[in-house]
C-alpha positions as CSV (number, residue, x, y, z in Angstrom):
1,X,134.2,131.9,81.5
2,X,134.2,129.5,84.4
3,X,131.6,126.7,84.3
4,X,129.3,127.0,87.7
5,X,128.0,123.9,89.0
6,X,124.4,123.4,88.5
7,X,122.3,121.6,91.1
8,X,119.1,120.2,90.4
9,X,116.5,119.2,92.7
10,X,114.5,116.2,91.3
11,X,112.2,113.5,93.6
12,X,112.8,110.0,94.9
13,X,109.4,109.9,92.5
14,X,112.0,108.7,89.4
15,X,112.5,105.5,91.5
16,X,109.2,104.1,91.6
17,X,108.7,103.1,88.2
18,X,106.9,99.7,87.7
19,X,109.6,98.1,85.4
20,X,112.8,99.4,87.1
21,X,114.6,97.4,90.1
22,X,113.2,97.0,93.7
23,X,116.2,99.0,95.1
24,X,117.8,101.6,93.0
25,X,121.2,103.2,93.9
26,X,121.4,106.8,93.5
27,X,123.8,105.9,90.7
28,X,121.3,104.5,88.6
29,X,119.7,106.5,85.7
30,X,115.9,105.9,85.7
31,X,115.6,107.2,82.1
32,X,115.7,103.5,80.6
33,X,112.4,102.5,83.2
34,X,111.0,105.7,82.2
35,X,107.6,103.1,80.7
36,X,107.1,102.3,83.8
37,X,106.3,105.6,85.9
38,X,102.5,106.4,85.7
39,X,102.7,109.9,87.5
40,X,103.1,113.1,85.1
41,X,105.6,114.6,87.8
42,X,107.7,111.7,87.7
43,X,107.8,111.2,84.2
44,X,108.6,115.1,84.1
45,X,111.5,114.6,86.6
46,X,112.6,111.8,85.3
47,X,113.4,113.7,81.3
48,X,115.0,116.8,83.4
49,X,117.2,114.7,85.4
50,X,118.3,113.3,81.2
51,X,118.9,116.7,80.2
52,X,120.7,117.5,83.8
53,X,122.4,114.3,82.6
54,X,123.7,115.4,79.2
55,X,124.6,118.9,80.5
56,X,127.3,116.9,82.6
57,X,128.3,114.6,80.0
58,X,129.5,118.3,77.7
59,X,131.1,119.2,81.1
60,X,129.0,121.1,83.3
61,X,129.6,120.1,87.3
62,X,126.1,118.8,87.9
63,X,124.2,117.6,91.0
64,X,120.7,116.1,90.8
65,X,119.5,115.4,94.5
66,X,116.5,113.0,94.8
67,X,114.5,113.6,97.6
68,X,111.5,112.2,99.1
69,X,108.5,113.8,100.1
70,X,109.2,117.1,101.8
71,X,107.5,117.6,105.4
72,X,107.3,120.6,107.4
73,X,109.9,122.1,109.8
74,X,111.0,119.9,112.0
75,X,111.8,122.8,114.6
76,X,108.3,124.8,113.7
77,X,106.1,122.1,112.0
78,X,105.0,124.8,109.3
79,X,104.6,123.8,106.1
80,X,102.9,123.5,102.6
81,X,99.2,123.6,103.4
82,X,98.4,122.9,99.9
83,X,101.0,120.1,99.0
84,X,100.4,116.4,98.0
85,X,100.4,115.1,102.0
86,X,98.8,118.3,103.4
87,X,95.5,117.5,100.8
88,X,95.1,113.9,101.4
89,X,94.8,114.7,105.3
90,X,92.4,117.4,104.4
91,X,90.7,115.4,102.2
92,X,89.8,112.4,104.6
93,X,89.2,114.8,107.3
94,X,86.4,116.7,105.2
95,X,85.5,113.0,104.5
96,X,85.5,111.2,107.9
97,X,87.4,108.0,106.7
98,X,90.7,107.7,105.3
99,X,92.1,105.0,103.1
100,X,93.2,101.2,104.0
101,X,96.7,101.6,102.3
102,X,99.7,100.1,102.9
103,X,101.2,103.0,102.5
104,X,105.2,103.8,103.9
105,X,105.5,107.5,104.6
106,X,109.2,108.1,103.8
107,X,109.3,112.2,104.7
108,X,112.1,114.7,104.5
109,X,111.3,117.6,107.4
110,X,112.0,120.2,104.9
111,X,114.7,122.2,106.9
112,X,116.7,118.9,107.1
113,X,116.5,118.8,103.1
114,X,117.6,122.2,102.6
115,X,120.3,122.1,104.8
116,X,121.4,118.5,103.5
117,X,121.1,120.0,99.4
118,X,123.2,123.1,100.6
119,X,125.6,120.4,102.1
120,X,125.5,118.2,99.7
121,X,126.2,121.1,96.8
122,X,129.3,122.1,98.5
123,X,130.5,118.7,99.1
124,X,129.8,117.3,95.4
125,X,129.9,113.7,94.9
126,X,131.2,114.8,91.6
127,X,130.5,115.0,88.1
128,X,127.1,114.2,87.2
129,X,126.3,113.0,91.1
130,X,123.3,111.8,92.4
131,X,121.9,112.2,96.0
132,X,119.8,110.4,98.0
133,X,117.6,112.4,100.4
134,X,115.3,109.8,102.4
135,X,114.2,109.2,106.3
136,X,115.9,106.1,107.6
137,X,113.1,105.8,109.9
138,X,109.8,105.1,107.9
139,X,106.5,105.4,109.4
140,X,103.3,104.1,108.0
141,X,99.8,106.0,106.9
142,X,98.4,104.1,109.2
143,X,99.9,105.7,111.8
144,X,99.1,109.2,111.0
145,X,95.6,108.5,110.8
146,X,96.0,107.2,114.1
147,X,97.5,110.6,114.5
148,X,95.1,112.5,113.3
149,X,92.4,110.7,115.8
150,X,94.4,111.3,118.7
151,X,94.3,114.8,117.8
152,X,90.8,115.2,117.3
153,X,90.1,114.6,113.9
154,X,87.9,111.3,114.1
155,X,88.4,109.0,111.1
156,X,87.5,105.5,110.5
157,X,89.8,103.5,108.1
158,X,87.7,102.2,105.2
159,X,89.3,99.3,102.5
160,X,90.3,101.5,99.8
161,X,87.7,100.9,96.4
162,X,85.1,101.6,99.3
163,X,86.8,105.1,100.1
164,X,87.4,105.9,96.2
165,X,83.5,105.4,95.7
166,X,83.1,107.9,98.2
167,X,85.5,110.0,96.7
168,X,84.3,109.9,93.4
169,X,80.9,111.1,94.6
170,X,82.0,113.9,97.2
171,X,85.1,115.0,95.1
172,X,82.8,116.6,92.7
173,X,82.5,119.2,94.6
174,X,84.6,122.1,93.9
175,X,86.0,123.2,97.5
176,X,86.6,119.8,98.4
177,X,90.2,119.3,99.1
178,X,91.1,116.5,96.9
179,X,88.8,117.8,93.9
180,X,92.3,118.8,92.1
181,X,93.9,115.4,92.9
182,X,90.9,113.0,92.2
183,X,92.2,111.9,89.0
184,X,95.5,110.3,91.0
185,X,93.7,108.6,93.1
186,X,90.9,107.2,90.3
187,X,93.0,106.8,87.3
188,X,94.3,103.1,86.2
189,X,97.5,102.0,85.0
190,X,97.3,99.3,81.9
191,X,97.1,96.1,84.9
192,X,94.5,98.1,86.4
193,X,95.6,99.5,89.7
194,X,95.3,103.0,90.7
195,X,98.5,105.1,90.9
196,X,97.9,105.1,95.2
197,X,97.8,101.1,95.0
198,X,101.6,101.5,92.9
199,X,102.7,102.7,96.1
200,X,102.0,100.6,98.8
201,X,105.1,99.2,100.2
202,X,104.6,95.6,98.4
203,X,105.2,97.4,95.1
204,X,107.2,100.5,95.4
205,X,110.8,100.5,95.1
206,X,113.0,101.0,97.9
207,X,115.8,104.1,97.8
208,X,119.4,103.1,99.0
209,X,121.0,106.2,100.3
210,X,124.1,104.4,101.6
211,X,126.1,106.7,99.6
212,X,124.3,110.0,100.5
């Protein structure tokens, strides 16, 4: 008969939506901005966290953590080989180029994120809390494809409508590694910029974790 607190693991994703502010407090509900998120697994997020959200408001304990992308170990450096980040270095390996974006990489080694959600679940910020899980110390895509040359993986950075022709033309091909993920990088929103070009950091919203 006891109500058991339910924690939810959403994605700083919710945040990025086009019509929503440029910093957005883990106390604010993204459902309202919900127009302005172009990415199915945002939008997605975005209605569970409203469910999650009426679930507290008939009195369930809830927690939704937000966090951003999830990197590998930071003790190990394994990780999801076939994630979002893990493709798009594949991808411009295969290729030889990579993309001129302007691109923040705000990522969450992912035993940091578990331990912080465990945390963070015993040490509720109460009912119907939100968390906050992002690096305070952003680096930029530019510098993992410096990275990646310095490791041996020789890549030129190309402006970006130059890499998504090639793209278009090599993604075809089935075991390409961004065949799957070529619609996110060649679909438009309505004022015609590609869902990649929504988050370079001139656009994208910025997460204030002061309270996590």
């Amino acid at each position: 008969g006891r109500a058991k607190a339910f924690d939810f693991v959403s994605s700083a994703a919710v945040c990025s939506s086009t019509v929503g502010p440029s910093v957005v407090a883990a106390a604010r509900d993204m459902l309202p901005y919900l127009a302005g998120l172009h990415f199915g697994y945002a939008q997605s997020k975005c209605v569970a966290e409203a469910l999650v959200r009426a679930a507290a408001g008939r009195g369930l304990p809830t927690t939704i953590h937000r966090p951003s992308l999830i990197a590998g170990s930071a003790a190990t450096g394994l990780s999801n080989a076939d994630d979002l980040v893990s493709r798009i270095v594949k991808g411009c390996v295969e290729m030889g180029c990579a993309p001129d974006l302007d691109w923040p990489l705000d990522l969450c080694p992912v035993d940091f994120a578990a331990r912080a959600i465990v945390r963070l679940s015993i040490d509720s910020p109460g009912p119907a809390g939100v968390t906050h899980l992002a690096n305070p110390n952003l680096r930029h895509w530019r510098d993992l494809v410096l990275w990646m040359n310095l490791f041996g993986f020789p890549l030129r950075l190309i402006p970006y409508r130059d890499w998504l022709d090639r793209l278009r033309v090599e993604g075809l091909r089935p075991g390409h590694a961004l065949h799957a993920l070529t619609p996110f990088f060649t679909a438009c929103t309505p004022d015609g910029l590609t869902l990649p070009e929504l988050y370079e950091q001139s656009r994208r919203a910025r997460l204030s974790d002061d309270e996590t």
